[in-house]
N, C-alpha and C positions, 0 to 999 in steps of 0.2 A: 567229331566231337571236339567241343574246346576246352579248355585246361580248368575251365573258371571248376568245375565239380573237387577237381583233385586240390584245387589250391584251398576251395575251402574246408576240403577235408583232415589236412593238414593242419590247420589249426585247430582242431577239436581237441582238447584238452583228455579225450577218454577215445579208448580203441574201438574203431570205424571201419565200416568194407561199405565200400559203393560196389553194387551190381549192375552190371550191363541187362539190355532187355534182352542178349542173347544167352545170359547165365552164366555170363565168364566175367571173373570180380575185376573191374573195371580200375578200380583203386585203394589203397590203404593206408592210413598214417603211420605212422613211427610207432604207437600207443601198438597199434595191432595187431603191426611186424613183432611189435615183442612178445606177445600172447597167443600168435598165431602162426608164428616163422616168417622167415622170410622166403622171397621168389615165388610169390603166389599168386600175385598180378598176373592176368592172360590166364588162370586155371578155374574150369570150371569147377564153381562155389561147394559142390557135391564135394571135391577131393581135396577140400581145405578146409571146410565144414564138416568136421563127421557125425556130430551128436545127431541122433533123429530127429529131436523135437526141435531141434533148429530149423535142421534142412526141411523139417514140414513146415515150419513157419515161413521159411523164405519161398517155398514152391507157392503156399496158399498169395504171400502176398502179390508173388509176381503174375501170378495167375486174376487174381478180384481187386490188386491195387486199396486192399483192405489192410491200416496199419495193425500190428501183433507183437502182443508181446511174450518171453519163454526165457527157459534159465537156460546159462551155459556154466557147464558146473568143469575144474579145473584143479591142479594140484601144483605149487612151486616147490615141490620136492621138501615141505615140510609141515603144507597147512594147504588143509582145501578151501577150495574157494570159491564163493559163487554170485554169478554174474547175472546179472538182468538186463535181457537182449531185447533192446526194440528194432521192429522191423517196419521200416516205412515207406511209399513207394516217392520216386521222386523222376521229375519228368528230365529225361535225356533223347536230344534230337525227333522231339515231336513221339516219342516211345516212351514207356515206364520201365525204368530200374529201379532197385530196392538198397534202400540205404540202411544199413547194420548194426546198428552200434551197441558198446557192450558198458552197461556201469555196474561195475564194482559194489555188492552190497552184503558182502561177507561181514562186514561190522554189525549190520542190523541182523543177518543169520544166527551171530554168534549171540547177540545180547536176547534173540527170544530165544535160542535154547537156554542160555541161563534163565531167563522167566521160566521156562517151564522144569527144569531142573530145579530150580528153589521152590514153585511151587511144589513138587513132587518127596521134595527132601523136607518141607514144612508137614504136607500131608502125613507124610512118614513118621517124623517124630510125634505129631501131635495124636496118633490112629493107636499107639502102643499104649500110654496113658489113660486115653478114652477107653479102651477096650477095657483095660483092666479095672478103670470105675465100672463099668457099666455091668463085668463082671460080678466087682464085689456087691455090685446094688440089688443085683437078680438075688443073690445068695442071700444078704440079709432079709430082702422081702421071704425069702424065700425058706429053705432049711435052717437058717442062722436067726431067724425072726426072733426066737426065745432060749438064743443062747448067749449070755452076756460076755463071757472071756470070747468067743468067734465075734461076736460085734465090737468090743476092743480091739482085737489086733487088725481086725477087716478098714476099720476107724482109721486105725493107724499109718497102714497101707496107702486107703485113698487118701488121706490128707499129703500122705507124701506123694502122692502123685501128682494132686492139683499143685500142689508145689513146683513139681516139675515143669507143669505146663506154665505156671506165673511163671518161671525164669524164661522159658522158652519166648512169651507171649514181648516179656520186659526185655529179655534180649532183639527180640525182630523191632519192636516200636526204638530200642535206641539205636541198632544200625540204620536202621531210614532214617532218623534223623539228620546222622550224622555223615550219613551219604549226602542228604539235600544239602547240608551245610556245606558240603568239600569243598566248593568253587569259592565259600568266602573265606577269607584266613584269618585267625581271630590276631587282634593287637592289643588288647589289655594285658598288663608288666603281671604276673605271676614268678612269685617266688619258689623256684623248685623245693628247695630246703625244707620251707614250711612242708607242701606238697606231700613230700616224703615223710618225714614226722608223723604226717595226719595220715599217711595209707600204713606206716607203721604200726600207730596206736589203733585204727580199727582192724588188722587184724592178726595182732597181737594174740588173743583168746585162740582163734583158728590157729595161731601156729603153735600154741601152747597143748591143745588138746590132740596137735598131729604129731607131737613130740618131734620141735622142726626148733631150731634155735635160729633167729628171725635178726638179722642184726643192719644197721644203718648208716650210712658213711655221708659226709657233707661237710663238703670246707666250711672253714673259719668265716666266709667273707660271703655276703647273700649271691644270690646266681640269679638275674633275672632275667627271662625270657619272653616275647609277645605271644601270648597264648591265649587258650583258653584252661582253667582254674579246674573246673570239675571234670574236662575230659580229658585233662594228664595226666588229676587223677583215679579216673576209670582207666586209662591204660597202665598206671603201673597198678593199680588193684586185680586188676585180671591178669597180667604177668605175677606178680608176686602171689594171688592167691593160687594160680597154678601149679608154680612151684612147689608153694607149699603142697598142695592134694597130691604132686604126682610124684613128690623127692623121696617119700618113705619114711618112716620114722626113725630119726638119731640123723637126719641131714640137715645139712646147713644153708639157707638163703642167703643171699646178702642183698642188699640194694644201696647201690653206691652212685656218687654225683661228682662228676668230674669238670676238671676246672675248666673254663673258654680257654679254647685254642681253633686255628686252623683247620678246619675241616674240608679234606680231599672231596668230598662226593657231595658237598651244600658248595663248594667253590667260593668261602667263605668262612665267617666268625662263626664256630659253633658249641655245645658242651653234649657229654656223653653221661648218659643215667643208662647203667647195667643193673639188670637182674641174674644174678649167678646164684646156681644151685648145686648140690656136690649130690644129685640124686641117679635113676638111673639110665641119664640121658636117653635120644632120641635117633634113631638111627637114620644117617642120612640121607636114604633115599624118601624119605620120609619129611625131607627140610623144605623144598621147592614148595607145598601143596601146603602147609602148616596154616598160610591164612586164607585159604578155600572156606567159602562157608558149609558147616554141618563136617567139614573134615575130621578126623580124627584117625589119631596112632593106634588107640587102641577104644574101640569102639564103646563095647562091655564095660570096662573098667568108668569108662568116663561117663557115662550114663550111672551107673552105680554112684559116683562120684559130685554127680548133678551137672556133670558138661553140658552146653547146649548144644556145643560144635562153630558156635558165633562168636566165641570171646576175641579171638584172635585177627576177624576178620573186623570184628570193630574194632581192635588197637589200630589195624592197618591204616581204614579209613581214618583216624583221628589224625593220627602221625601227619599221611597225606594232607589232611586240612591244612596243618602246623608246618607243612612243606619241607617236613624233615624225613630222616630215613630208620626204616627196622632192618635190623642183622639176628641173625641166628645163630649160634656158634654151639656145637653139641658132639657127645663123644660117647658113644655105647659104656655105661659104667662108671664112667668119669663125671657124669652133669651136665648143665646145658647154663648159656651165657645169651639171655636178651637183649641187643645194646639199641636203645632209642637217641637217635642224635638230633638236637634240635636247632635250627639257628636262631642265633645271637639276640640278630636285628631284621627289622621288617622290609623286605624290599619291594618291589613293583612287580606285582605279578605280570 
């Protein structure tokens, strides 16, 4: 045999096994010693190979010279992983060997589980609401038909329910949005200051009726940043109305604007806008998963409360547009502290 097989194997950018037509792996790159071990060269493919549905792809190919493809599924000691093996035959010294190779397609794995975990978690919330219409509607065609106080409160019930589902429905259409937007980064000058004032006075009412004392901090001097205007302020309206629902009554919000400085993790000019609440913080194993969509600390409560389980996971994506970073800082008892950092100035993505 001459070398030309191995040399071009060696360049393949992804992990390769050439097989001999005698079934003894002929060669391997660098990519597949690391996936595979090393000293495998000269051993028949059976005992270097172990999954079955491999080794039956490699037997069938080397057998009908018919290319196949199959998964090789693996673990790096922290995250599975899975691979998609084609098997092809390839002519060595007038004979057929089988050529291996393995691409990495753990990325696309993971993103249709989340497709079918989001759908599965949308079915979910939206199945709990429906039922309970559909519930009250039997009832009133039904025993409730001509009873006017059970047709009020039943009234009352499903309107709060369809309710439910509009935020639900208004939350999933502005996370797609604002997913499809992330790749572009907004550059229009918005004044934080303003910002804040206007998420203060709308929900002012809300924090007055949760008996939450709601207060606003912002330098003397304007703060501007390249943004976008109404999704800075949907992230601090979904942080600060949080707060408010989940601080208890007689706790205190603040939403404060700090001055440009230095920012360690933008590597760069940035300013910090905190959401502090003195409620009954969030316990930390609980902080990692916070902007998971449909997550939630406490499931019940926040249903009760009109959560969707998306508010958070749309501050995230906003932020990310704005190329800035979210912190979570919280203490069983003590409150919890949302720090959004934004940079300064617009740079070259």
């Amino acid at each position: 045999m001459t070398a030309a097989p191995r040399d071009i194997l060696m360049v393949l950018g992804i992990p390769a096994v050439l097989i001999a037509p005698d079934n003894r792996i002929f060669a391997v790159n660098a990519a597949a010693e690391k996936l595979l071990g090393k000293n495998i060269e000269g051993r028949h493919f059976i005992t270097a190979l172990r999954q079955p549905s491999l080794l039956d792809s490699i037997e069938q190919t080397q057998s009908d010279g018919t290319r196949r493809e199959t998964r090789y599924l693996t673990n790096d000691g922290q995250h599975d992983i899975t691979y998609r093996v084609t098997c092809g035959p390839v002519p060595m010294q007038g004979k057929q060997g089988t050529l291996v190779s393995f691409e990495d397609i753990t990325p696309m794995e993971q993103a249709g589980q989340m497709r079918r975990d989001f759908v599965a978690n949308v079915s979910h919330e939206l199945r709990t609401p429906l039922t309970a219409l559909l519930g009250f509607i039997e009832t009133l065609q039904g025993p409730a038909r001509n009873d006017a106080n059970a047709q009020d409160r039943f009234l009352s019930i499903m309107a709060s329910e369809a309710e439910r589902m509009n935020r639900l429905v208004s939350d999933l259409l502005s996370l797609s949005r604002v997913e499809a937007e992330e790749r572009v980064r907004p550059v229009d000058p918005v004044d934080l200051g303003a910002v804040m004032q206007q998420t203060r006075h709308s929900l002012a009412q809300l924090a007055s009726e949760a008996g939450i004392e709601l207060d606003v901090y912002v330098p003397d001097s304007p703060v501007i940043v390249p943004g976008d205007a109404d999704q800075i302020r949907q992230v601090l309206t979904n942080l600060v109305e949080n707060a408010i629902k989940y601080s208890g009554r007689g706790s205190f919000v603040r939403l404060s604007l700090g001055v440009p400085d230095y920012e360690t993790r933008l590597r760069g000019s940035g300013v910090r806008i905190e959401v502090t609440d003195t409620g009954q913080g969030i316990d930390v194993v609980h902080l990692p998963r916070l902007t998971e969509r449909f997550y939630r600390v406490d499931s019940h409560r926040s249903r009760e409360l009109g959560g969707t389980g998306l508010g958070l996971a749309i501050v995230k994506h906003i932020v990310n547009r704005h190329r800035g970073r979210l912190l979570v800082e919280s203490q069983t008892g003590k409150g919890t502290t949302f720090t959004v950092i934004l940079p300064m100035e617009r740079e070259e993505d």
